[in-house]
C-alpha positions in Angstrom: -3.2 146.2 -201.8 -6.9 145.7 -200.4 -5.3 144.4 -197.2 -2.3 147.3 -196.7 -5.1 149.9 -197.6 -7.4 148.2 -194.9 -4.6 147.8 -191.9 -3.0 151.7 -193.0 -6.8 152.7 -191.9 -7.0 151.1 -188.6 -4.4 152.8 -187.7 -5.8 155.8 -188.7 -9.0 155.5 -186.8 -7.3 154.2 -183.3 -4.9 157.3 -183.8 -7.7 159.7 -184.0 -9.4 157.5 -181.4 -6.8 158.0 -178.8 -6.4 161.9 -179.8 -9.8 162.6 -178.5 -9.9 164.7 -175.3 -13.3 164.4 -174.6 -11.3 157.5 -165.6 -13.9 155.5 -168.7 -17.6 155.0 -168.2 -18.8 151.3 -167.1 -18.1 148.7 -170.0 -20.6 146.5 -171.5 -18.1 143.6 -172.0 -14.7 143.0 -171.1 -13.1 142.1 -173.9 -15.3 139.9 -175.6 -17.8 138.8 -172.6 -19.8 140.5 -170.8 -18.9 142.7 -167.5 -20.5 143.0 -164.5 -21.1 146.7 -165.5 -24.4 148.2 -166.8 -24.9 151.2 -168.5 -26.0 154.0 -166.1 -29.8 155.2 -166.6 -30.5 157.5 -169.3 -27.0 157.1 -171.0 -26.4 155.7 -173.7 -23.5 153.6 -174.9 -22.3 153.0 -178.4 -19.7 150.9 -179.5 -18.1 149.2 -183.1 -16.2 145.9 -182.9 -13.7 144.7 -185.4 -12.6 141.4 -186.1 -10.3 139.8 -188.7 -8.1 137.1 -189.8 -5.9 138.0 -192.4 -5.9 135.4 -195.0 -7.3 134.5 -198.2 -10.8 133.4 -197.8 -10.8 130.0 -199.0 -7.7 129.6 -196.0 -10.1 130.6 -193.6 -10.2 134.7 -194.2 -12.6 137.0 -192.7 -13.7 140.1 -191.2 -16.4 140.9 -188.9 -18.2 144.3 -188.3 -20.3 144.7 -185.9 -21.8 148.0 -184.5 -23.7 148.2 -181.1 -25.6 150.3 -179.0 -26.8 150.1 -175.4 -29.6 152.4 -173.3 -29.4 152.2 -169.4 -32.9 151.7 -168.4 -31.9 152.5 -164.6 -32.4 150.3 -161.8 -28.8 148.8 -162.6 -30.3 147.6 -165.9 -29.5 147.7 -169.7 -30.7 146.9 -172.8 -29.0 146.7 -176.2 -29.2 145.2 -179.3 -25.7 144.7 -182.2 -26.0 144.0 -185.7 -23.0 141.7 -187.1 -21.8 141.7 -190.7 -19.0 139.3 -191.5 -17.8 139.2 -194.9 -15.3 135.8 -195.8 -14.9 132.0 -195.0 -15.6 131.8 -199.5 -19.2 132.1 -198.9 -21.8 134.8 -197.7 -22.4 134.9 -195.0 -25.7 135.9 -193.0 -26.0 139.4 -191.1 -27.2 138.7 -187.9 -29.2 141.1 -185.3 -28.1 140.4 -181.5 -30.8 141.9 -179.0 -29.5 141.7 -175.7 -30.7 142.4 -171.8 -28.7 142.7 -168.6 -29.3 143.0 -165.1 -26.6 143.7 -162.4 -28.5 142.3 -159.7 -25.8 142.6 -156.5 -23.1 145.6 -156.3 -21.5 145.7 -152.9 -19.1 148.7 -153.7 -17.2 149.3 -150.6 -16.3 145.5 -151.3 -15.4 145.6 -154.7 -18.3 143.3 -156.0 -20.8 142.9 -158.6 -23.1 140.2 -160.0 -25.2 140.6 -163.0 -27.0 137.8 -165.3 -28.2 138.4 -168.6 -29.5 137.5 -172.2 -28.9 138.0 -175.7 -30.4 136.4 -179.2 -28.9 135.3 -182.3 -31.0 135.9 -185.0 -29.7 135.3 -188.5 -31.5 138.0 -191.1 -30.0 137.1 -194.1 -28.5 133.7 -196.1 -30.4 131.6 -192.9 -29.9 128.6 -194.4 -28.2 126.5 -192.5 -27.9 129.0 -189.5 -30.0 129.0 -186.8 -31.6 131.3 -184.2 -30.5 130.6 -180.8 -30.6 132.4 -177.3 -27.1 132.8 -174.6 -27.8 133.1 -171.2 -24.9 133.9 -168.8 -24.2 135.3 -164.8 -21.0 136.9 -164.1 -19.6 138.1 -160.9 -16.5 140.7 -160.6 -14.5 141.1 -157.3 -12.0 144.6 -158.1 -8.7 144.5 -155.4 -9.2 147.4 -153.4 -5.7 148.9 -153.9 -4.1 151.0 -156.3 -4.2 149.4 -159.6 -5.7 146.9 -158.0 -7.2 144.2 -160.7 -10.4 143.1 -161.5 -11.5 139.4 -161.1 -14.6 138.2 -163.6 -16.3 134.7 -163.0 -19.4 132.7 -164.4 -21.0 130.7 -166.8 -23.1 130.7 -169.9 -25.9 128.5 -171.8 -27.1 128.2 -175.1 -30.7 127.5 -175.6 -31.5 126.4 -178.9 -28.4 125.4 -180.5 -28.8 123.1 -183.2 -27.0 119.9 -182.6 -22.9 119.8 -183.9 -22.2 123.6 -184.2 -20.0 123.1 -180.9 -20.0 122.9 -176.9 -23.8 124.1 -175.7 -22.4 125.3 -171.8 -19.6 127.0 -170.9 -17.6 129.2 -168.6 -16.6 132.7 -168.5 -13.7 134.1 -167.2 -11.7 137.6 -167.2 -8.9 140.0 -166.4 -8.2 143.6 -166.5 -5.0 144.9 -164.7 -4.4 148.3 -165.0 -0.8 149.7 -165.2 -1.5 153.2 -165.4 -4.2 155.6 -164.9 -5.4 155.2 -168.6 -4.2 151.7 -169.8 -5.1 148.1 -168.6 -4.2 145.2 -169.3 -7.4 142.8 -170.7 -7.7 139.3 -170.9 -11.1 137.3 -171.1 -12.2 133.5 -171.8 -15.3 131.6 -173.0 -14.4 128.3 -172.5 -15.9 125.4 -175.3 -15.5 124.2 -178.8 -17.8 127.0 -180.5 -18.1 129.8 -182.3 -17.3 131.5 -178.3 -14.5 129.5 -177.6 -11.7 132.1 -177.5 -9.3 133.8 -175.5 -8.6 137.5 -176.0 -5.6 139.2 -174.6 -5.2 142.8 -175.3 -4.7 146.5 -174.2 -7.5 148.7 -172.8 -6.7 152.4 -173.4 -9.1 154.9 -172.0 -9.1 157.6 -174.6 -11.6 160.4 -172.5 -13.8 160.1 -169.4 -16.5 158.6 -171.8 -14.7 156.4 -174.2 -12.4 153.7 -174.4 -10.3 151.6 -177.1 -9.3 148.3 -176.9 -7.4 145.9 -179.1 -6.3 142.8 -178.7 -5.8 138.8 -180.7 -8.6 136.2 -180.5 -7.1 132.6 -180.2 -9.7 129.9 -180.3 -9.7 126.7 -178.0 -9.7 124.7 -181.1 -8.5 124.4 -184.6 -5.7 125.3 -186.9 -5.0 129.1 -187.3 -8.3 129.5 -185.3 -7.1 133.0 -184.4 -8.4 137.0 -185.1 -7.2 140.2 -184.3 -9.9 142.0 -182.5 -10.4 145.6 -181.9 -13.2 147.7 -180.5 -13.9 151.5 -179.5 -16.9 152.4 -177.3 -18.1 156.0 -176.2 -20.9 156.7 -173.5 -23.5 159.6 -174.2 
């Protein structure tokens, strides 16, 4: 009953999502890694993930919240911080603060490319035992076709610095894909590549809902592990 209440909202909230009436201002992330985008100076962008994997808890169950919010400083820079709750997995689990900087340090427009490097920290605030606080470091560079509906291409890498040892892959790469089919709704796809708690791929729709906000959903599918797999869902809205 929890779990018919739970999806019967959802759809609530991405129907009222897409009714709002308010082309989508630069994205933060992709899917689930970060863009090449920035948040423009004095804007500010707000977004709530949602992440689940419907089963009991002792099977592996969970579900994720986290919100986030991100200022443009200007000077093709942004800084951010998320706050992550996950409740599941049969134990509790520890909320966990995510500050975060960016930098897009290239943008060639007329060419369709950007380049941007950036950091965020895992900081476990609650329950830390047997967590630990670690930083990501990452580059990414975009290359958009210059065509109608032309796709966008998204390269790098990441690091984690920090990492205690066996919680996974320390270095990986990034990858992503948005195709858009019409003038509000793409195609998504991004990849961190690695046996960790990044390690997914995440196909899904993009739908721009107003000139400021934008709804995506899509399914997680890890590079590893049985039933390793979430449905993910965010909406973000620029101010």
């Amino acid at each position: 009953m929890n779990k018919l209440r739970l999806n019967c909202c959802l759809m609530a909230v991405e129907v009222l999502f897409l009714l709002i009436n308010t082309n989508v201002a630069a994205q933060s992330t992709i899917a689930t890694v970060p863009s090449t985008d920035v948040v423009a100076a004095n804007s500010i962008y707000l977004e709530f993930d949602f992440t689940s994997h419907f089963a009991h808890q002792r099977a592996g169950g969970f579900q994720s919240y986290t919100p986030r919010a991100v200022v443009g400083l200007g000077h093709r820079t942004e800084i951010g911080i998320n706050i992550t709750y996950t409740n599941g997995f049969g134990a509790p689990q520890p909320i966990e603060i995510q500050p975060n900087l960016k930098w897009q340090f290239y943008q060639k427009e007329s060419a369709g490319v950007a380049a941007g490097v950036g950091a965020i920290l895992y900081a476990p605030v609650t329950h830390r035992g047997g967590t630990d606080t670690f930083g990501f470091l990452y580059m990414t560079v975009s290359k958009k076709l210059a065509r109608r509906y032309g796709p966008r291409l998204t390269g790098g890498g990441y690091t984690l610095i920090g990492r205690q040892s066996g919680a996974g892959a320390k270095a990986g790469a990034i990858a992503g894909y948005e195709q858009p089919f019409a003038s509000r709704t793409s195609f998504v796809t991004d990849w961190f590549s690695g046996k960790n708690r990044f390690g997914y791929v995440t196909p899904g729709l993009s739908f721009a809902t107003s000139k400021r906000s934008i709804l995506y959903t899509g399914y997680s599918i890890g590079n590893h592990g049985r039933r390793n797999n979430a449905l993910f869902t965010y909406y973000g809205i620029t101010f």
